[in-house]
C-alpha positions as CSV (number, residue, x, y, z in Angstrom):
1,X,0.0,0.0,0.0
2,X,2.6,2.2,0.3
3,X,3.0,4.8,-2.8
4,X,4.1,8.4,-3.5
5,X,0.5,9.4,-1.6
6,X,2.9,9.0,1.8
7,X,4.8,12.5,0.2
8,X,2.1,14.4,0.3
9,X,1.0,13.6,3.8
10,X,2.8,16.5,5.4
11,X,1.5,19.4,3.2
12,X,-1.4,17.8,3.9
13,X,-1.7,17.9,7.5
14,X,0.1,21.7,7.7
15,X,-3.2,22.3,5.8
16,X,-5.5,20.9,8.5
17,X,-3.6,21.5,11.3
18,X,-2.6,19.5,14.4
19,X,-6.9,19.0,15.7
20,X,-8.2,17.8,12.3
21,X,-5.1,16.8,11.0
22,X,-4.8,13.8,13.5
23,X,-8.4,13.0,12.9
24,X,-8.4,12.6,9.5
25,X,-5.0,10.6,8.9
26,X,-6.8,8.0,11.5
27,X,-10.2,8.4,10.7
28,X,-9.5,7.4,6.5
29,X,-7.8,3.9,7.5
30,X,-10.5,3.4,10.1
31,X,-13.1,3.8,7.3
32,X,-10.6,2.0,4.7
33,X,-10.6,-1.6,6.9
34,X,-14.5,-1.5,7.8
35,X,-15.8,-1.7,3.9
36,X,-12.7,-3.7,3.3
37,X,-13.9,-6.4,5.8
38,X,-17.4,-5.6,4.1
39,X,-15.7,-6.1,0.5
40,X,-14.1,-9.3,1.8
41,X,-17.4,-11.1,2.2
42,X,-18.1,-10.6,-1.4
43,X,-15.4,-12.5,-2.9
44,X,-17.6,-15.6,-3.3
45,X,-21.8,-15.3,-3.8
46,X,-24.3,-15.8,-2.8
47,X,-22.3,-17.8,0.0
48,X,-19.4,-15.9,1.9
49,X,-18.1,-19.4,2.2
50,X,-18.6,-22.0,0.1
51,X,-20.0,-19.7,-2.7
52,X,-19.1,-18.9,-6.6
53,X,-15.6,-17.1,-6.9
54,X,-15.3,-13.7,-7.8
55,X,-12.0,-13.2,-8.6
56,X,-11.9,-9.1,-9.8
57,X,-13.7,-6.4,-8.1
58,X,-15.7,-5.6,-11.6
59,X,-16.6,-9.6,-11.0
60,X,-17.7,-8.8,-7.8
61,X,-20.0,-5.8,-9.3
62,X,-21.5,-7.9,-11.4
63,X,-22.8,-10.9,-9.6
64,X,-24.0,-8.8,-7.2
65,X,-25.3,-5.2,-8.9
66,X,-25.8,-6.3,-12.6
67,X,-24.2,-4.6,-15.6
68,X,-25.4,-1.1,-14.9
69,X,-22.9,-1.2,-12.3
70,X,-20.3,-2.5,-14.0
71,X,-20.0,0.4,-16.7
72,X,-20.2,3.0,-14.1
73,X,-17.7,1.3,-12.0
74,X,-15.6,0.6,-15.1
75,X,-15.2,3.7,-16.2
76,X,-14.3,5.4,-12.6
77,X,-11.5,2.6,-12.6
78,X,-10.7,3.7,-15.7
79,X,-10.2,7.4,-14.8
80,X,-8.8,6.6,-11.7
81,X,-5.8,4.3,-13.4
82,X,-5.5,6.9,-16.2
83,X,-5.2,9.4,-13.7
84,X,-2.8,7.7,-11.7
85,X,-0.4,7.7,-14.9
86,X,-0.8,11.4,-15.3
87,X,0.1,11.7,-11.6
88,X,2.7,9.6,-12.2
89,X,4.4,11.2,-14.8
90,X,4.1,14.3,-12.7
91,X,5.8,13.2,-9.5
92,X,8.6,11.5,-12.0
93,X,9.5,14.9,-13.1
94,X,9.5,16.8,-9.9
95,X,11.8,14.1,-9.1
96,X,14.6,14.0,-12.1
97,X,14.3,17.9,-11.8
98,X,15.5,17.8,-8.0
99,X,17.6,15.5,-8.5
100,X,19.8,18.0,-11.6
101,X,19.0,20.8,-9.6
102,X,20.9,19.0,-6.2
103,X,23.7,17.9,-8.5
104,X,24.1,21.1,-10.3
105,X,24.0,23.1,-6.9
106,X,27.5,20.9,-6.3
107,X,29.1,22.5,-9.0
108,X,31.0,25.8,-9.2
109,X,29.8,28.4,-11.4
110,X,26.9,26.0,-12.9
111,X,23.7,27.1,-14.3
112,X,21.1,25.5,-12.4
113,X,18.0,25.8,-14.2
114,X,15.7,22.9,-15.3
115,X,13.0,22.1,-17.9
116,X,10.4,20.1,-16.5
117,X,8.7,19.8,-20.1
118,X,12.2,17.6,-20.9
119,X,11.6,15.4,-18.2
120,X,8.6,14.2,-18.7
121,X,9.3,13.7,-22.4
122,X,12.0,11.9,-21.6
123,X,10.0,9.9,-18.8
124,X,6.9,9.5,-21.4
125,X,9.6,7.7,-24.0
126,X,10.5,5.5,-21.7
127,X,7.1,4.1,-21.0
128,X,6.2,4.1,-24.6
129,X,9.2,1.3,-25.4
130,X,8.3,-0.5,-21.9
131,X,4.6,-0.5,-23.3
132,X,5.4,-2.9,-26.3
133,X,5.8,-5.5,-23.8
134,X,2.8,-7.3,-22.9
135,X,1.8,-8.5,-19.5
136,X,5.2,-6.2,-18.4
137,X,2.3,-5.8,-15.1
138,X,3.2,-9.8,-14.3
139,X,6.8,-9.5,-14.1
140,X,8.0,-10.4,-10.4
141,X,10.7,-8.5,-10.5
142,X,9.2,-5.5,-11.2
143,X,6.8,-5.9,-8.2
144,X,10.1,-6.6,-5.5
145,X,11.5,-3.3,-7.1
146,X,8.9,-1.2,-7.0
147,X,8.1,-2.4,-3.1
148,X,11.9,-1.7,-2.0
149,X,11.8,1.4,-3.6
150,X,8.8,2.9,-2.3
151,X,10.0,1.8,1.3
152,X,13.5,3.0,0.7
153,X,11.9,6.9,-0.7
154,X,9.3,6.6,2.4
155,X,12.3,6.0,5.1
156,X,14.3,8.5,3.6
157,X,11.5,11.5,3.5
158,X,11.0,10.3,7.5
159,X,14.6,9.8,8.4
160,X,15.2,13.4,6.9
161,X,11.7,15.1,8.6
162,X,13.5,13.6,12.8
163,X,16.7,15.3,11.6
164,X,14.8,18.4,10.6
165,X,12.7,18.2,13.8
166,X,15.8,17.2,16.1
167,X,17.3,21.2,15.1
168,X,14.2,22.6,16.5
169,X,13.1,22.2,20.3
170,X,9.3,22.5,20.0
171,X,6.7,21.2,17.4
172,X,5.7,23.7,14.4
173,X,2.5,23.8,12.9
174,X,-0.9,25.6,14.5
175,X,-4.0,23.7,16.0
176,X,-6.1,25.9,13.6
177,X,-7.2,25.2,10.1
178,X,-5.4,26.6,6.5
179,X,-3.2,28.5,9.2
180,X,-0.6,28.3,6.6
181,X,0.4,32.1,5.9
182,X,-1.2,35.2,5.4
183,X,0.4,35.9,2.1
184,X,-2.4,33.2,0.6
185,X,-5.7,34.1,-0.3
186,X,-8.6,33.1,2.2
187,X,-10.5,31.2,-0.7
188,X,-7.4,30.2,-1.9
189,X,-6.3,28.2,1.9
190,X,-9.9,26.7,1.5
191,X,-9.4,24.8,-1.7
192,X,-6.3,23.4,-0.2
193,X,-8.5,22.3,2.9
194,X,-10.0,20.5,0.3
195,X,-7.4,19.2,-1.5
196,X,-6.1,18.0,1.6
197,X,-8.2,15.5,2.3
198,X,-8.4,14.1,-1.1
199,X,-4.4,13.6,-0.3
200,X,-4.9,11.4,2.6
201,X,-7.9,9.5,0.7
202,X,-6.1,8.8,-2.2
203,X,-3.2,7.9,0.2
204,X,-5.0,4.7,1.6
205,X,-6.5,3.3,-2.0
206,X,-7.4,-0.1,-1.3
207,X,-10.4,-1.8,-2.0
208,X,-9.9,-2.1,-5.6
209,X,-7.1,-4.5,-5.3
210,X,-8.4,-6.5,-2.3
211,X,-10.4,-9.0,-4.1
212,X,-7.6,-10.2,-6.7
213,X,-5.3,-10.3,-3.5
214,X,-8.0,-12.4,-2.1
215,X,-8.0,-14.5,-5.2
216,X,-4.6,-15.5,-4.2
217,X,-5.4,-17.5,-1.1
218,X,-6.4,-21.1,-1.0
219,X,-9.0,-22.5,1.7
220,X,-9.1,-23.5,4.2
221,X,-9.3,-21.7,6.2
222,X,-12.0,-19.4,4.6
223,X,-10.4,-16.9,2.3
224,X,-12.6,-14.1,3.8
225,X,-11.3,-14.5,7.4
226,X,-8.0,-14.6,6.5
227,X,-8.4,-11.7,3.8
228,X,-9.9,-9.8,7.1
229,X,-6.6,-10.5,9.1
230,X,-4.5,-9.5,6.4
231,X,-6.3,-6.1,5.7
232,X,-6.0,-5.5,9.3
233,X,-2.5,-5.8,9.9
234,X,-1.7,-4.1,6.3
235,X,-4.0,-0.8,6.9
236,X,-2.6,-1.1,10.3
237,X,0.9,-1.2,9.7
238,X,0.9,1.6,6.5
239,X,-0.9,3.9,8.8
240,X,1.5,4.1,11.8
241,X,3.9,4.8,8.8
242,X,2.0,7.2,7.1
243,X,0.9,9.3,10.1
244,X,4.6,9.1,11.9
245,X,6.1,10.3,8.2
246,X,2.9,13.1,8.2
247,X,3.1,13.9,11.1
248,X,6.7,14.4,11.5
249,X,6.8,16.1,8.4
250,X,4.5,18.7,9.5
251,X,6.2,19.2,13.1
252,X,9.5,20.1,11.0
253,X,8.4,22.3,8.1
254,X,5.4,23.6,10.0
255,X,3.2,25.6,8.1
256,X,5.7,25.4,5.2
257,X,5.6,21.8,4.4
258,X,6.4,21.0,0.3
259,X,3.7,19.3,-1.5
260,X,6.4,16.5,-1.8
261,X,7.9,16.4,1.0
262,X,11.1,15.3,-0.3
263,X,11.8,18.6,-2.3
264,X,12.3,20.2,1.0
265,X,15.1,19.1,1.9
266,X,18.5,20.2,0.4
267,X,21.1,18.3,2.7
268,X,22.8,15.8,2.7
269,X,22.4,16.1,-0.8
270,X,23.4,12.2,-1.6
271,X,20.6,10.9,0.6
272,X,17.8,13.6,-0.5
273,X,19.1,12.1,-4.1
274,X,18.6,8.5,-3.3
275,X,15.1,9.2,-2.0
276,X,14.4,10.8,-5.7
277,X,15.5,8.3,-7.6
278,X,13.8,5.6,-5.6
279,X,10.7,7.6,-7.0
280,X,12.4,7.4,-10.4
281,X,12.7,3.7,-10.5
282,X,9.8,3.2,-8.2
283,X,6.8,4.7,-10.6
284,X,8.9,3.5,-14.4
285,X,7.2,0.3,-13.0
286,X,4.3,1.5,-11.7
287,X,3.7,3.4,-14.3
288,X,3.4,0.3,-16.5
289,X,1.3,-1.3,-13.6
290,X,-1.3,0.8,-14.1
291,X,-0.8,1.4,-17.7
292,X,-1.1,-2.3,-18.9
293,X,-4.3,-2.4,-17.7
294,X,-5.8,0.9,-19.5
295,X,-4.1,-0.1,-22.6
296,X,-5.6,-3.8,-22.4
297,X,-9.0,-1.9,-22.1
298,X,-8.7,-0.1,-25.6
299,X,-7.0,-2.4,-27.3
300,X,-9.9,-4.6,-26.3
301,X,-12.5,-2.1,-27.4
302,X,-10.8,-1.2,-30.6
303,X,-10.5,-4.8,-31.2
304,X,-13.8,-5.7,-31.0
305,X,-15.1,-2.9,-33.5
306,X,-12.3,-4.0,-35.9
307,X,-11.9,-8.0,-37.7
308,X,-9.6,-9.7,-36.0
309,X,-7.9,-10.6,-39.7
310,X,-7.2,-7.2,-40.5
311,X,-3.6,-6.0,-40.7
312,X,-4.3,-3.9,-37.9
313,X,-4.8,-6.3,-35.3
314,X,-2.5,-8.8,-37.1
315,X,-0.3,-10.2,-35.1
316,X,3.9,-9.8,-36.2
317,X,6.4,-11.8,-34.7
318,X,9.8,-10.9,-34.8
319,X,13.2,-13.3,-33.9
320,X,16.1,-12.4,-32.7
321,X,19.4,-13.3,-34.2
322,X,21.7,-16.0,-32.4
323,X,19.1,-17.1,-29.8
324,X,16.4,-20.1,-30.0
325,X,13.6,-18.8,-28.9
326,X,14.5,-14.9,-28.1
327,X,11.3,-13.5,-30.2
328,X,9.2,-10.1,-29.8
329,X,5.4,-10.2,-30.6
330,X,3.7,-6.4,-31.6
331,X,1.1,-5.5,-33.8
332,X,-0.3,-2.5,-35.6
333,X,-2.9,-1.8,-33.2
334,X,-0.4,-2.3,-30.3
335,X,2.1,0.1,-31.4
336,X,0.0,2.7,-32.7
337,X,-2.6,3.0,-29.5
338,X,-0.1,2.6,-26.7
339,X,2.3,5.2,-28.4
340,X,-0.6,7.3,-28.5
341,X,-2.0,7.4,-25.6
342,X,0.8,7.4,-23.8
343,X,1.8,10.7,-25.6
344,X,-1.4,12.2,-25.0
345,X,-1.1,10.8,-20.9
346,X,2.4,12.9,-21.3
347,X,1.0,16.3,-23.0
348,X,-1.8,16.3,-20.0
349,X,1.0,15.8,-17.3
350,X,2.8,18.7,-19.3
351,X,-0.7,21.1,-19.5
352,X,-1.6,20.3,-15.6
353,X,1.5,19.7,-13.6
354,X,-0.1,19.9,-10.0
355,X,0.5,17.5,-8.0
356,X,-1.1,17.6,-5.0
357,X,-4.3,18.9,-7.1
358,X,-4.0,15.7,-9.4
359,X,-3.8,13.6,-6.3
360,X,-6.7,14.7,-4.9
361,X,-8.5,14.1,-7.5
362,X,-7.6,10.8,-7.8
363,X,-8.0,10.1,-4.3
364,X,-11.9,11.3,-4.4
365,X,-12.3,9.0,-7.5
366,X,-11.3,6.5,-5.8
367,X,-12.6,7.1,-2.4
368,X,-16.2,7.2,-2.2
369,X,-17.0,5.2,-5.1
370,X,-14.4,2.3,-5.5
371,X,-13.9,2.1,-1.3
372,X,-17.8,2.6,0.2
373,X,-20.1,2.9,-2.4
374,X,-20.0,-0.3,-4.2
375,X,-18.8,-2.4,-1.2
376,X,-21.7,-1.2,0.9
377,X,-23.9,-1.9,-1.7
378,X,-22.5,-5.3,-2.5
379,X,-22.5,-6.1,0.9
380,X,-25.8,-5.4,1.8
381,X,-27.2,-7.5,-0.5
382,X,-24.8,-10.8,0.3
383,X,-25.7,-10.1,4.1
384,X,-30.2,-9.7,3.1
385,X,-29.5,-6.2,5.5
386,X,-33.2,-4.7,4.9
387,X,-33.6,-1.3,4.2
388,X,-34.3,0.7,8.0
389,X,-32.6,-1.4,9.9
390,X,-30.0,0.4,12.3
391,X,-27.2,-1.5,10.4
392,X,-28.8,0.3,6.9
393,X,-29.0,3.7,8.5
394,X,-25.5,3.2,10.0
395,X,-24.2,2.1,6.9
396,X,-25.8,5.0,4.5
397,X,-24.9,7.7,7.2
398,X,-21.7,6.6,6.9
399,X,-21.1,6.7,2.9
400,X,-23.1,10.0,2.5
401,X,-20.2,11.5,4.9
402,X,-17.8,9.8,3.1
403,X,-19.3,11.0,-0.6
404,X,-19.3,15.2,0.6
405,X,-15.6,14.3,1.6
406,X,-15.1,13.0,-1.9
407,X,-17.4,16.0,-3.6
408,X,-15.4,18.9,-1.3
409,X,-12.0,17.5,-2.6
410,X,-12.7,17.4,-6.4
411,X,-14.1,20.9,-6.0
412,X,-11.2,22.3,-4.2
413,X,-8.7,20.4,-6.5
414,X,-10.4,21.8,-9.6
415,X,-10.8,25.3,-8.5
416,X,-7.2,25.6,-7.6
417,X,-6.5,24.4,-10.8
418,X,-8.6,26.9,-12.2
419,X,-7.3,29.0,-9.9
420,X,-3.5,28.3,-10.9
421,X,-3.9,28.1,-15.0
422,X,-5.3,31.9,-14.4
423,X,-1.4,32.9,-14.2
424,X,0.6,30.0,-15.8
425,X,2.1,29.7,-19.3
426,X,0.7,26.7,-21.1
427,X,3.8,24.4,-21.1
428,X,5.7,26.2,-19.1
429,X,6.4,24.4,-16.1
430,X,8.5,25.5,-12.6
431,X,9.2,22.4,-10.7
């Protein structure tokens, strides 16, 4: 579960401040494990137990809420993954920049200035060869990597925030809300409120992997109670992490806290740069994580609007020389709508580079929808929970609070956004 959400964490808290803060960096995992334990019933129907398998969470929607459902819940996965690549590609960038900009700081009489735009290019060319591969999401490897590297990028950003904290000999930040400085506008401190808690939700996304996790366990014992144990000690475990880094964070920077937390730091420059390009190699993976999904989705689409015969979808296999049975497989329709769109993922990263906004948004995408909505729903009808029962009303009370969290982050996100492109330079990008 960890993931470059943990960075923001900080900036997140400076914005609540050290009474809501607190609350809502333990109140999200709180709500995260209850409709997981909910969610974890559903992985087999109409029996907890002994029933049918349903080994994806769009499986799971449609045994249990028909295939309504299963568009709408399709297509928020769909923004949600593409909008985790455009966040990715963001947070790539900031990194690479920080990373010249330490290294040319270390020079004498060096320029120091750096182009963000080039960066993500560069970062966007790389995912487009690493695209060609199919399945590249199935690789072990690239799951070991990408979970050393995100702890070894989350240690450092903490190990850095206690030796910021250790100069100072009493805790910064204010008790009060968007106490953050009065050089920012009033309505401008609000939509960062907002933003804020879109941070920590998207910070503890889930739900939508639980059930193929779930998939992987044999029985007995019942997949479901041990899914429950497992969700317990995982939510558990990532939020002492995530609140001691946020937390920390904000008692050092105070009302100052970065957006990423690691761009605050200048010294000792080697370490700061190990932390960035843990990122770096962290989210090239992830990146294709995510992406091999989305581009399975329209490949799928186009392919089914298209004969399977035509040159287009035709299948090309290429051998290399001196090996046996060293070949590459690609087709028309691979090479063409991968480069594409990962391009077009690129030249949005380059047109909105905000990231804590873009988090945010993602964050209430995948909040209310993906980790109470469809859950609650799914569960209530695997568990015959009639409508006016306390447990209903408990249960609804719940998700509407939960949805105005979601609604209040996507509006502050997109109106400093707004806000923001009212004074930037299309394509001109300060990292």
């Amino acid at each position: 579960m960890v993931g470059t959400g943990i960075l923001a964490l900080p900036w997140s808290i400076s914005q609540l401040g050290w009474i809501v803060g607190p609350v809502a960096i333990l109140a999200f995992p709180v709500i995260t494990y209850y409709y997981a334990m909910l969610l974890c019933d559903c992985y087999r129907t109409p029996d907890p137990i002994k029933g049918r398998r349903n080994r994806t969470y769009v499986d799971a929607v449609r045994a249990f809420l028909g295939k309504r459902n299963v568009v709408i819940c399709g297509v928020l996965q769909y923004a949600a993954l593409w909008g985790t690549m455009i966040g990715y590609t963001i947070t790539t960038a900031i990194s690479i920049a920080s990373v010249k900009r330490s290294i040319c700081f270390h020079r004498h009489d060096a320029r120091c200035d750096v182009q963000g735009n080039i960066y993500m290019m560069a970062f966007g060319a790389m995912e487009i060869v690493l695209s060609q591969f199919p399945n590249l999401e199935k690789v072990t490897i690239l799951s070991v990597i990408a979970t050393a590297t995100s702890f070894i990028y989350s240690l450092v950003a903490l190990g850095l925030s206690v030796a910021k904290l250790s100069t100072y000999h009493e805790l910064r930040g204010s008790t009060l809300v968007a106490n953050v400085g009065e050089d920012i506008a009033s309505l401008t401190k609000v939509w960062h409120v907002f933003q804020a808690l879109g941070n920590i939700a998207f910070a503890y996304t889930y739900s939508w992997l639980l059930l193929e996790i779930q998939d992987t366990l044999k029985s007995p014992p019942p997949e479901n109670q041990v899914m429950k144990k497992v969700s317990l000690y995982t939510i558990a475990g990532t939020s002492i992490f995530y609140s001691s880094l946020g937390f920390i964070g904000y008692a050092a920077f105070g009302s100052h806290a970065p957006g990423n937390v690691l761009t605050g730091f200048g010294e000792p420059f080697w370490l700061v740069d190990i932390g960035h390009i843990s990122v770096i190699i962290h989210l090239i993976g992830a990146y294709q994580v995510f992406g091999q999904v989305v581009f399975a989705t329209n490949e799928r689409l186009l392919t089914s609007r298209c004969s399977t015969t035509s040159v287009f979808n035709r299948t090309c296999n290429i051998r290399f020389p001196g090996t046996r049975n060293g070949s590459f497989q690609f087709s028309l329709n691979r090479l063409l709508m991968r480069t594409i769109f990962v391009i077009f993922t690129t030249l949005v990263a380059m047109i909105f580079p905000f990231f804590n906004a873009i988090l945010s948004i993602l964050g209430s995408i995948s909040f209310w929808p993906i980790t109470v909505y469809f859950p609650m729903q799914m569960y209530m009808i695997q568990a015959k929970i009639e409508k006016g029962t306390p447990t209903w009303t408990v249960l609804y009370v719940l998700s509407f609070v939960c949805l105005v969290v979601s609604l209040v982050a996507i509006v502050g996100s997109v109106a400093d956004i707004s806000q923001t492109l009212r004074h930037a330079k299309i394509f001109h990008i300060e990292l």
